[in-house]
N, C-alpha and C positions, 0 to 999 in steps of 0.2 A: 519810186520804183515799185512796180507792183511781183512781187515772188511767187511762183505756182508750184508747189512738190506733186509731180502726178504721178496716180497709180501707187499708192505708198497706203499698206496696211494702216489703219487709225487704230489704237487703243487710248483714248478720251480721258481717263484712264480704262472705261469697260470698251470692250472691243466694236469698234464700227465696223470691220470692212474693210475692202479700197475702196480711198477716196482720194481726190485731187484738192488740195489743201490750200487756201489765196489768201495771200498776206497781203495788204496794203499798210505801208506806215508799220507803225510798230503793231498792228493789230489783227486776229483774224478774220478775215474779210466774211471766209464760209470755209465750210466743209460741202463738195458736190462730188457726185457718182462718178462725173467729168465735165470737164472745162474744155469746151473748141476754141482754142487760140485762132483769131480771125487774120488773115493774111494783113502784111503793112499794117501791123498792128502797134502800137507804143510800146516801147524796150522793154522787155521784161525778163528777168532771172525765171529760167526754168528749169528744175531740178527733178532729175527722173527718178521716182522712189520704187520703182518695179525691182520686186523682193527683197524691200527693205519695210521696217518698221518706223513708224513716228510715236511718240509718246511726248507729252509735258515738258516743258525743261525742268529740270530738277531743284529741290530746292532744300540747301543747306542751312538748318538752324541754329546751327552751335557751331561758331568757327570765330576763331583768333585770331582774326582778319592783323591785328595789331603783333601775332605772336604771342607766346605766353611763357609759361615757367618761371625759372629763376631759382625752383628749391633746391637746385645745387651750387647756389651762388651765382654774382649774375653773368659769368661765364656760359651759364646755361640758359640762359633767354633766349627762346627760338626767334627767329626772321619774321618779320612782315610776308603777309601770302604776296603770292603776285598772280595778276587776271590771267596767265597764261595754264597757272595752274587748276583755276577755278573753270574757266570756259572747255578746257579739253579733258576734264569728268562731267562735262553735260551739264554743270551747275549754271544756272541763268540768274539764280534769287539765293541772298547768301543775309544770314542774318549773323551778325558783329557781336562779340561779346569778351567782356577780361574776366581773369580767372584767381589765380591766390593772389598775383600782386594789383592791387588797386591803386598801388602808387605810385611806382615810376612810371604803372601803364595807365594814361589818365583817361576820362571821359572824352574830353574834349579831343584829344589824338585820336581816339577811338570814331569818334563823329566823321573825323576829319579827315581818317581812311576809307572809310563809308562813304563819304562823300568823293573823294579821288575815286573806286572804283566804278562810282555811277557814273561821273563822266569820264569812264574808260568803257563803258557800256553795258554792263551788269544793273539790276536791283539791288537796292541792298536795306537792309533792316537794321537796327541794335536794340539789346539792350542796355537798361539803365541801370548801374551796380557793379557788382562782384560778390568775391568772396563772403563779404565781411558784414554783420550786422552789428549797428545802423547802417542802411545804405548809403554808399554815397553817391549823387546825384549831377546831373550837370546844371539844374535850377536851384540845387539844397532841398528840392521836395519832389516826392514818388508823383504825387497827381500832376503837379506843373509839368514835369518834362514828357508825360503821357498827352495832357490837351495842349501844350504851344511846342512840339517840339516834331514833325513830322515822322522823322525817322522812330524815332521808340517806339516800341510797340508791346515791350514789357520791361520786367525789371529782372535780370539774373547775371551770370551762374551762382544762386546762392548756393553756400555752401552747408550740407548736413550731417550726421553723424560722417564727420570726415577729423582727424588730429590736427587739419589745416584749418579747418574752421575756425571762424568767435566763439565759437559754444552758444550761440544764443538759448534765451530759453525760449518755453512754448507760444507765451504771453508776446513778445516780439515779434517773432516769426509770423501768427494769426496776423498782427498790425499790419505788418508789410503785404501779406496776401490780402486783406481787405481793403487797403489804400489803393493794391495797383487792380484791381475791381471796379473803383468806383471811379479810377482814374481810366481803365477804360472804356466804362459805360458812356463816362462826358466825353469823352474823346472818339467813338466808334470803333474802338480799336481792340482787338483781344485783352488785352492788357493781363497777361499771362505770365507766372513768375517761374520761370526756370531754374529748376533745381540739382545742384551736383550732390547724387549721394552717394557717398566714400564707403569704405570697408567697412564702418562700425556697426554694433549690435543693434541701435537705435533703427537703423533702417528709417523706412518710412512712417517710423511712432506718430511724427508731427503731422505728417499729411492727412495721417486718420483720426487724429484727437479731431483736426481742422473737422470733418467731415461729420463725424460725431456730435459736435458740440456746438457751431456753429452754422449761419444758414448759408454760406458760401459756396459755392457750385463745384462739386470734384476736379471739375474740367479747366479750372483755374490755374491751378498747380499742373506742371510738366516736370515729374523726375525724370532725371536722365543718368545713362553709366547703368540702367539697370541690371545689361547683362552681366557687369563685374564679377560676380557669382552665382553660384548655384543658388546658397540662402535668399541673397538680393533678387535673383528673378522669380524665386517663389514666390515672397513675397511682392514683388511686383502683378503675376498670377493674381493675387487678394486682392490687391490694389482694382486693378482691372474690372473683377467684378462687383465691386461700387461703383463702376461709369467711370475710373480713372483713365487719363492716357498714361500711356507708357512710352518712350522714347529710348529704340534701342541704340548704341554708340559703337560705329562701324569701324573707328581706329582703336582699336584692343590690343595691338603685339608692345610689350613691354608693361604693357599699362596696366594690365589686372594677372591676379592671380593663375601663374600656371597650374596648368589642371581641373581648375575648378572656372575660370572664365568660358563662355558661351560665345561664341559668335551670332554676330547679328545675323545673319542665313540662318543659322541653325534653331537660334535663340526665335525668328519671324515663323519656323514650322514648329517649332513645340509648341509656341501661343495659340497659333489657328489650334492646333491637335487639340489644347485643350479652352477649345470653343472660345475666344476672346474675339470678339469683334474684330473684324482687320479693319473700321473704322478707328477703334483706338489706337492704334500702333503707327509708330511710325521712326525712319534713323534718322539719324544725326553721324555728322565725323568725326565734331570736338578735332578740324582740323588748323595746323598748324599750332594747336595746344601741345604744351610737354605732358608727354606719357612717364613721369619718373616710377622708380623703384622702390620701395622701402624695404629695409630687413623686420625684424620683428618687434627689434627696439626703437621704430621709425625711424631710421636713420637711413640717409639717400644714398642710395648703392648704384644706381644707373640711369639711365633717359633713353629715351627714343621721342619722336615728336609726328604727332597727328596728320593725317593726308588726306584731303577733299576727296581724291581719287578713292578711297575705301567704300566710299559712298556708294557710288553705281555701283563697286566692283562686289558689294556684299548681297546688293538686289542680284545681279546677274546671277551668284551663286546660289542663293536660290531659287533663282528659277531653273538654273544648268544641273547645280547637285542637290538641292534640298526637294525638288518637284513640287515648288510652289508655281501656282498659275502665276504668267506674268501679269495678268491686270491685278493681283493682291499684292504681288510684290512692288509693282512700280508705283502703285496708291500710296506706298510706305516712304516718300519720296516726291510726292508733288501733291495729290487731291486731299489725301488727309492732310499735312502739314499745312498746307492751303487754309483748310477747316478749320485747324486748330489755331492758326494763330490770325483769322480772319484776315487772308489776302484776295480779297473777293475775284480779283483779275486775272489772276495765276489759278496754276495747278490745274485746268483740263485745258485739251482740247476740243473748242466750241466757240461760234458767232461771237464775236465783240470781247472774246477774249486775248491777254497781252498775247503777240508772237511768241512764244516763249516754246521752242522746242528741240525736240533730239528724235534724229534720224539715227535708227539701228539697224547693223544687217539680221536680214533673218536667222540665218544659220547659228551662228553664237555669240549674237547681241553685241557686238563691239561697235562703238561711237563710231559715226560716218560725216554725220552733217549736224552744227547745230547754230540755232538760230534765237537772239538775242534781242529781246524786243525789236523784233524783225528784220536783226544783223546778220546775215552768213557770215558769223564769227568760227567757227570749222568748218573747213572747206575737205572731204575726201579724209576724214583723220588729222587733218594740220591744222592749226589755228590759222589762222587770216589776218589775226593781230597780236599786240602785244600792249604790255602796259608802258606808260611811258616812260619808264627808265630801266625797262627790260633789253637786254642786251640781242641782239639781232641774230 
């Protein structure tokens, strides 16, 4: 089946134009000014994008595709995501990761959701890990599961100045960020260690001892949850201008501190204001994670849990209320992420790149059409499908 979106504004993520968009297979054919459909011509899907936007499919990097929590007991283990929630926030590319419990939630369950929702028609990535240092592994070794294991593509959510963490020391932590380095060099792959860092004073201590002392690339380490506070995205700010990425966390209500937490909109315009690369940035949803509470005595007082959908819903707010341009805000969400964790095939709109996209209306950007390695998996706002033990 060949698919034609015509007349549909391009932002690549930087802005083309109208263009007439031709998918063939899972891939895109081109981008042209216009396509003459020839009379008695073979079947084709043609979707008319006139005063509609197309952009990238989106791509989620922290999500608990498995579900996650449990710190109020394991009453409170949130659900398994399911592809109806992932495909209608525009997500195409969702990258798998466990979070404080590394034990009832194993590696191999986690693979093996990853793998159900690609043959439900998503990409999907993970990482290798969790909370806890030593990592645990799905070979026993950070390098192996990078070169013979397709899907890895690093190793996290380690956990940092957080009360849930190992406490590791600094001498550890270096280990692990050097091994999945050299585990991705062999491998081709980012091999990029994704970091949860919690309310502590430490902050991001470790990431700059790394960068100080050692020859290993800023760009290695991915904290995330920066926005958590004011303190924490200062120093993220610092971060920034040693060539760090930043990674803002778009599921925030319960999750961090009243008053003093940032939203990702708001948190994506005070970085540009204060000149950060919008190459470096980029969100995350940390969806389907428990967002718990603590008092001050850490003791768990409440939950709420993570939403894929925060994703697009915090780029739109910046573009709607923060008056961030949409090609900086939608980069935060497909080209950068792209970049960072090396998915060469994703993240723009261009020649020989995967089908991967979302049809927006002009007016106030809400999801119309989106296409899944070159599945109209949303049709008009509805999905077209579901996962397979999703209820009809």
């Amino acid at each position: 089946m060949i698919t034609i979106i015509k007349n549909v504004d391009v932002y690549s993520p930087d802005y083309l134009g109208p263009k007439d968009i031709v998918i063939t297979g899972n891939l895109i054919e081109g981008l042209y000014d216009q396509v003459a459909i020839p009379n008695d011509f073979i079947e084709m899907n043609v979707v008319e994008g006139e005063g509609q936007i197309a952009v990238p499919g989106f791509i989620d990097s922290h999500v608990h595709i498995l579900g996650g929590g449990g710190e109020g007991g394991f009453h409170t283990r949130t659900p398994e995501i399911q592809l109806t929630e992932i495909i209608s926030s525009g997500i195409t590319t969702i990258v798998g990761c466990l979070g404080t419990d590394g034990v009832c939630r194993s590696l191999h369950a986690l693979f093996a959701k990853a793998m159900s929702l690609e043959e439900e028609g998503i990409t999907t990535y993970l990482y290798s890990g969790s909370y806890d240092i030593p990592v645990k592994t799905i070979t026993g070794d950070i390098k192996t599961d990078l070169l013979l294991i397709e899907k890895v593509i690093g190793i996290g959510e380690i956990a940092l100045s957080d009360h849930r963490s190992s406490q590791p020391s600094y001498q550890d932590f270096a280990k692990i960020v050097a091994d999945t380095r050299v585990g991705g060099i062999l491998s081709g792959k980012a091999g990029i260690v994704n970091i949860h860092i919690g309310e502590g004073n430490r902050q991001l201590e470790y990431l700059q001892r790394l960068i100080d002392e050692t020859e290993i690339p800023v760009n290695q380490m991915l904290p995330t949850h920066i926005n958590r506070n004011k303190s924490l995205f200062n120093a993220g700010i610092a971060f920034s201008k040693c060539g760090g990425l930043i990674d803002l966390t778009t599921s925030i209500d319960n999750a961090f501190n009243e008053g003093t937490k940032i939203s990702a909109s708001a948190g994506l315009r005070q970085l540009l204001e204060k000149e950060v690369p919008i190459e470096q940035i980029q969100f995350s949803s940390d969806g389907q994670g428990s967002l718990p509470r603590f008092n001050e005595k850490k003791e768990f007082v409440g939950l709420g849990v993570g939403s894929v959908a925060s994703l697009f819903a915090e780029v739109r707010k910046a573009v709607l209320d923060e008056k961030v341009s949409l090609e900086n805000a939608i980069k935060t969400i497909t080209s950068n992420v792209a970049d960072h964790l090396k998915l060469k095939r994703k993240g723009r709109l261009s020649q020989g790149k995967e089908a991967d996209i979302v049809v927006l209306k002009k007016d106030d950007l809400k999801i119309e059409q989106v296409f899944a390695k070159g599945q109209h998996v949303v049709k008009n706002g509805n999905p077209t499908m579901s996962g397979t033990f999703e209820k009809e």
